[in-house]
C-alpha positions, 0 to 999 in steps of 0.5 A: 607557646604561641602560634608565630613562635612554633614557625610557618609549617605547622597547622591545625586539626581543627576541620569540624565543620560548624552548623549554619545558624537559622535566621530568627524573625527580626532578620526574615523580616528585614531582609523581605522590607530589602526585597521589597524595596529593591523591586519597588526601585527596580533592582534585578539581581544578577543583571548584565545591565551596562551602560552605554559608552559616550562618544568622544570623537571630535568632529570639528577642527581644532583650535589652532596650536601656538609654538610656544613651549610651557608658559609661553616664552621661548627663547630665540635659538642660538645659531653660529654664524661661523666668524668667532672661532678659529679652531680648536687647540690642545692646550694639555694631553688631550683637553680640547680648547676653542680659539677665537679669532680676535685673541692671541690664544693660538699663540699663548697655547702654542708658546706653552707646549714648547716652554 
């Protein structure tokens, strides 16, 4: 049976620690080469060397903004001048309807609600 179909809780025994392995010729050699090049670079094990951060503060003024909004073309505002709308009337239950003043609505709406 397989470990993944025993379930999550069961575990080893196996806590023999196991013998570290000496290190043969070849890998003494390569690792005293490494130390020699890192001392010949200038390498320092364990070294708290940091570099210095770059000053990012901006002394002169800015460039001057434009008030144009993503590819630069805005659109005019629209603002009401207050001579087209009448008011607003209730055309059924509770749906709220403008009224203009050149038109008849006023009087349609008003002749609907009592036919």
């Amino acid at each position: 049976m397989t470990m993944h179909l025993v379930g999550p809780y069961m575990t080893t025994t196996n806590y023999k620690k196991r013998k570290a392995k000496k290190k043969t010729a070849g890998v003494l050699e390569e690792e005293r080469k490494m130390e020699q090049l890192l001392q010949k670079v200038g390498y320092v094990k364990n070294s708290n060397h940091r570099y210095k951060m770059p000053d990012y503060t901006v002394s002169e003024p800015l460039a001057p903004t434009s008030d144009y909004v993503g590819n630069g073309f805005k659109r005019a505002t629209k603002q009401y001048t207050g001579d087209e709308l009448a008011g607003i009337g209730t055309l059924h239950k509770s749906n709220m309807v403008p009224i203009r003043k050149d038109s008849n609505a006023a009087k349609e709406i008003a002749q609907m609600r009592r036919n």
